[in-house]
N, C-alpha and C positions, 0 to 999 in steps of 0.2 A: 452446547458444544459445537454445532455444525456449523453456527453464526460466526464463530472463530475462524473458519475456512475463509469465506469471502471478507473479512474484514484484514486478517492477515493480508489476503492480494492486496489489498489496495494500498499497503503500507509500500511508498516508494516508486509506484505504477504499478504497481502486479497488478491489482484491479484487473487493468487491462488485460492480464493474460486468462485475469479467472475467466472474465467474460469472452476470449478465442479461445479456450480448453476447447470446443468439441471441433472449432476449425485449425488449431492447432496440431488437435491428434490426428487430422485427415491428410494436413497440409507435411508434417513430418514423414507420414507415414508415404504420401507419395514421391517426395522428394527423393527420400532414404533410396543412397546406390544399391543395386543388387547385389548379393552378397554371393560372392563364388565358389562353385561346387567344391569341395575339399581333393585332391585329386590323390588317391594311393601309390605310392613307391610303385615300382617295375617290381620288382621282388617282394610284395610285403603277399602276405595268406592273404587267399580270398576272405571273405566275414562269413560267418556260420551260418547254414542257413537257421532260420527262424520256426520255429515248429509249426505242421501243419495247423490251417485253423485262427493262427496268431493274428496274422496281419486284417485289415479293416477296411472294407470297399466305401468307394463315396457314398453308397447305397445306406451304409449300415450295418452292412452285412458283411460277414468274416469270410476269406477268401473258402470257404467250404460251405459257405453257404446259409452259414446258422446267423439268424440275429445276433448282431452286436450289443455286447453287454451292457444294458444302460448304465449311465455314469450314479454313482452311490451316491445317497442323496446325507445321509451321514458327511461323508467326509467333506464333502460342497461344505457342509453347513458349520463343520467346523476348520475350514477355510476362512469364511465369512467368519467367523467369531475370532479367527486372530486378526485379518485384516482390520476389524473392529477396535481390537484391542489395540492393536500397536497405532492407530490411527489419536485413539481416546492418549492413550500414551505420550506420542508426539506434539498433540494438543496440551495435555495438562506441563510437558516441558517449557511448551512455548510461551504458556498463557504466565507460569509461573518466572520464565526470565524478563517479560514485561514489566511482570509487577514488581520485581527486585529492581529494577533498573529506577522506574519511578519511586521504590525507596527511598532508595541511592541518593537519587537526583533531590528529595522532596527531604530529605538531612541536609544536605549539604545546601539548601533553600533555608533552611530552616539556621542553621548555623549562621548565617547574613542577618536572616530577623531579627536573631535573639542577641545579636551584636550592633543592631542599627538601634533596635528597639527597647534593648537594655530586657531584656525578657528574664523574668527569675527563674528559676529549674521546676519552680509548683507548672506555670505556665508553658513552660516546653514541655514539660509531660501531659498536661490538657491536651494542647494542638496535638501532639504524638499521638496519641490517642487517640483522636478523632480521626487523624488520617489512618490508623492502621486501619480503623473498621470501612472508609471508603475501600483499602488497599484489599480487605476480605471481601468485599459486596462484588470489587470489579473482579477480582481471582475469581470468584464464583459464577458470576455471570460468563465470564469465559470459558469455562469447564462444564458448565453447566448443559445436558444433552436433550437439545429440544427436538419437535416433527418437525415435518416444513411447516406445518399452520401455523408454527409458532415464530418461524425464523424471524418475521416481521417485527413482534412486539420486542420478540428477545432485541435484535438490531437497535430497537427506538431506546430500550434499554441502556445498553450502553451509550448512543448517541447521548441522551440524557445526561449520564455520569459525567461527561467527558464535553461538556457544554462548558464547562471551569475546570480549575486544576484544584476544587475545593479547598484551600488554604483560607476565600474569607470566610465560610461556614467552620472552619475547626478554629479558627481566632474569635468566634459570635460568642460574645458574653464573656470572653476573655482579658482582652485587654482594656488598660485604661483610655480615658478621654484623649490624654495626651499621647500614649501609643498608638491610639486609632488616626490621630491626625499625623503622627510618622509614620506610619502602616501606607496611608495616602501618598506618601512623597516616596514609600519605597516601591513602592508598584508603578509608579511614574520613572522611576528610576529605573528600574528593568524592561517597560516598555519602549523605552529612551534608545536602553539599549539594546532590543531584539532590532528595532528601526535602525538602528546603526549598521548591525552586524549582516543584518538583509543588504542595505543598502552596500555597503565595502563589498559584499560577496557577486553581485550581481556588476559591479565597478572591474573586481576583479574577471569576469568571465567578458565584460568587453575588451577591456587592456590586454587578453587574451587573444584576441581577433581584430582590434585596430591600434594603431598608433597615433594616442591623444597626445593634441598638444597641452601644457598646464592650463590654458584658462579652458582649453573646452576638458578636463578632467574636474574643473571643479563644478561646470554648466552641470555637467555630464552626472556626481555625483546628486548634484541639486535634486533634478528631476528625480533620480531613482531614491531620494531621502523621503520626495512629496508621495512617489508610489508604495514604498515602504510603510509608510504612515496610513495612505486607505488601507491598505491588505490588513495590516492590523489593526485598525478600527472595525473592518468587513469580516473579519478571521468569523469562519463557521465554526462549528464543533469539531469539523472532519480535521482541521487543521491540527488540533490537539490529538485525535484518532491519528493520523498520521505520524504526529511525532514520537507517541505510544509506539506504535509497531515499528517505525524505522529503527527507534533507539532498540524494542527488544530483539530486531533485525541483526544489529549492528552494523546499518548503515545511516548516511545523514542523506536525506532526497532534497536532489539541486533544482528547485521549483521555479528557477529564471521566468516558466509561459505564464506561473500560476494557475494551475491544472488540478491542483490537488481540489478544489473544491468540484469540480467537473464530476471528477471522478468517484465521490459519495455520492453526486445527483446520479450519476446511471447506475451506480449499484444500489440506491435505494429505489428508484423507479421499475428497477429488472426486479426487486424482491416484491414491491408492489403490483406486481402484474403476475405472479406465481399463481397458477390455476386457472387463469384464464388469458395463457398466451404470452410469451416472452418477444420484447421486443427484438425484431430480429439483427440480426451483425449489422446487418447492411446501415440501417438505420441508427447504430451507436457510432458506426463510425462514423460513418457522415453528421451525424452532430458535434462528434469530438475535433472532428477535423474541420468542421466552422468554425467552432469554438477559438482552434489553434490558429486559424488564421485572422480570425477576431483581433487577437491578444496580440500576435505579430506585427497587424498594421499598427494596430493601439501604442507598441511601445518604440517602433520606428519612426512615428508621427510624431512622438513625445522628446525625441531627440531631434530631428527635423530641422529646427532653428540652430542648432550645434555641431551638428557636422556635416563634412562637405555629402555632394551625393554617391561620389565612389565609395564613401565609408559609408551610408545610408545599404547601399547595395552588400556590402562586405556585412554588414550588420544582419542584414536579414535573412541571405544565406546561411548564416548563423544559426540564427531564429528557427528559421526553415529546417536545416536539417535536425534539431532537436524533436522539433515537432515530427518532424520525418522519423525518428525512431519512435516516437512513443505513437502514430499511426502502428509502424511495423509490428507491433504489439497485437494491433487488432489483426494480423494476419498480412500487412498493407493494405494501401489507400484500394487496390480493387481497379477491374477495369471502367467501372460507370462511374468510378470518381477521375480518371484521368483527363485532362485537359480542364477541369474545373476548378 
């Protein structure tokens, strides 16, 4: 179950905030305006006094003198046991609108198959089948309430699962010779079009911030068709993790820098270094923040030959301030990052 924590952050950037939660709560907390004394009417009654003995010096000690009543360790404890509860709670919600959502999605996948592929109803109940018990293994693992010693293997766990979207393991032994070779041209087909719908989405967020002319909108789409096509030939696991929690988020994360995979390398480096020393802020942000400016030059340089250099400029403050918010995430860039 705990493993759910840090994997949820990282659906859509949170990552990022799991990793400033402790500079977060510092960073909130001093910011936060002072809150103003309540000030009583002219006319309202003085407040009662409080009986002797009541109130509690910084000391510990009750204004009479006596030791302060230690706090009950009973009721601490079951504090902690609803905190617990409603936490495990929250978890098994979320972990259960995940897996619904990738029902959903993995029918409505399946309804294309079994129409491209001429599939009998013996055979959509196989595949059916096979994915519901992936759909129980991953609910489980989700839910599932590990220590920290475990967080690790549980993490590699799901990474595992979520290597594939398991469709050609519930089709293995299923289909025919001749479905297995339209099986091929349908997976080519939907890869086709993930490349597509990347590329038109990231077209759309320039034509947002410059004014192409037609032949540099088709130069323009070119390039990001070629970049399109490595990301998803190079798609990690996390990439599918991400889509997992954004969909049970209900959000879609607009990955223009390509960060999502960044962003499982430091949250599994930070799991693998549990016990002995966590890498500190300083040093995730500064690698996230090479990283971003990595990706910035990379994809300004890519357009280079197509547009003039007042758009090159207009481009990359673009670039920039996106990266600029998902830094601010870590708390901002910091002042030993500035001018760098």
């Amino acid at each position: 179950m705990k493993a759910l924590v840090p994997l949820l952050c990282l659906a859509g950037g949170i990552a990022v905030g799991w990793f400033a939660r402790p500079m977060a709560a510092s960073s909130t907390a001093a910011s936060a305006p002072p809150v103003p004394a309540a000030t009583a009417p002219a006319n309202s009654a003085p407040a009662p006094e409080k009986p002797a003995g009541s109130e509690t010096a910084a000391n510990g000690r009750t204004s009479s003198g006596r030791p302060a009543k230690p706090d009950n360790d009973e009721s601490k404890a079951k504090r902690d046991a609803k905190a617990k509860e409603a936490m495990k709670k929250g978890q098994d919600q979320m972990a259960k609108r995940m897996t619904d959502v990738q029902r959903k999605k993995f029918e409505a996948r399946l309804d294309k198959l079994a129409a491209d592929l001429n599939l009998n109803d013996d055979q959509k109940a196989k595949i059916r089948a096979a994915m519901e018990k992936r759909f129980e293994t991953f609910g489980s693992l989700l839910t599932r309430d590990d220590d920290d010693t475990n967080d690790l293997a549980h993490m590699k766990e799901i990474g595992e699962l979520m290597k594939s979207d398991g469709l050609d393991t519930a089709t293995e032994g299923v289909l025919t010779d001749e479905q297995k070779e339209q099986y091929t041209a349908f997976k080519g087909k939907e890869r086709q079009s993930r490349i597509e719908s990347k590329a038109f989405k990231d077209l759309g967020n320039i034509t947002n911030v410059l004014d192409l002319s037609p032949e540099q909108r088709d130069n323009v789409y070119q390039v990001l068709m070629t970049e399109a096509a490595t990301r998803e030939d190079n798609q990690k696991a996390s990439g599918n993790m991400m889509s997992l929690f954004s969909d049970g988020l209900g959000f879609q994360f607009d990955d223009e820098l390509g960060v999502q995979d960044l962003m499982q390398e430091q949250m599994e480096a930070q799991m693998q270094q549990q016990g002995g020393g966590k890498t500190s802020m300083a040093d995730i942000r500064k690698n996230f923040q090479a990283t971003v400016k990595q990706r910035t030059d990379a994809k300004v340089e890519a357009l280079r030959p197509y547009l003039s250099e007042p758009q090159l400029q207009q481009y990359r403050s673009h670039l920039e301030t996106k990266g600029g918010g998902l830094l601010n995430m870590f708390g901002g860039a910091g002042d030993d990052d500035a001018g760098n």
